[in-house]
C-alpha positions in Angstrom: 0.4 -13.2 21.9 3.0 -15.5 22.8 6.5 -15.4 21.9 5.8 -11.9 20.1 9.1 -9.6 20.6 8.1 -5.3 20.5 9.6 -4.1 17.4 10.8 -1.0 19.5 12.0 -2.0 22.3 12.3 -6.2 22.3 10.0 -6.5 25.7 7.8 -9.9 25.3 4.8 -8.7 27.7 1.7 -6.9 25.7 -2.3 -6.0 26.9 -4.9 -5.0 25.6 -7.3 -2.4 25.7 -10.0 -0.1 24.1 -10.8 3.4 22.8 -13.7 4.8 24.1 -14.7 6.1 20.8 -16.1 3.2 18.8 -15.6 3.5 14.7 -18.8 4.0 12.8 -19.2 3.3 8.9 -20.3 6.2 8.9 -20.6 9.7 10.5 -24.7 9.5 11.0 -24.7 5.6 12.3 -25.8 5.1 15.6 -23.8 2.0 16.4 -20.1 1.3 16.0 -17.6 -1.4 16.6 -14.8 -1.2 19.5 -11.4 -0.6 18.7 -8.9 -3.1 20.1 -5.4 -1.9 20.9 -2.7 -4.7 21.2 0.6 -2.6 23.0 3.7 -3.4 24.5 3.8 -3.0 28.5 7.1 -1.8 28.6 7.2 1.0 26.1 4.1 1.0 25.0 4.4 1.1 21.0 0.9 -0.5 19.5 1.5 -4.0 17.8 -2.2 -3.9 16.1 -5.6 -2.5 16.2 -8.4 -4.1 15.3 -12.4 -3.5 14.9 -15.2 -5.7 16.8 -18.5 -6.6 15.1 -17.1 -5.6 12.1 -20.5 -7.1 10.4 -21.5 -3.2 10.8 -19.3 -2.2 8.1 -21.1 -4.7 5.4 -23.7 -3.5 3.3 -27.1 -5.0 2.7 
């Protein structure tokens, strides 16, 4: 994350964190994968999301 500039508001400092709701492929699966919010500290506008152990979402 380094020399990344917040589209919004120009800041250089981001975290992360998670949802506590995990994404599932599909309403009846048991397991799901983490959502990963990347965000600016000083405004807080989200630079991504992504999804962990996507291998979930591949089918067989």
């Amino acid at each position: 994350m380094d020399n990344k500039k917040c589209l919004k508001c120009g800041a250089s400092e981001f975290a992360e964190g998670t949802d506590f709701i995990p994404i599932k492929p599909n309403k009846m699966a048991l397991s799901g994968g983490n959502k990963i919010y990347t965000f600016c500290l000083e405004c807080g506008e989200v630079d991504s999301i992504r999804v962990e152990n996507t291998a979930i979402f591949r089918k067989k």
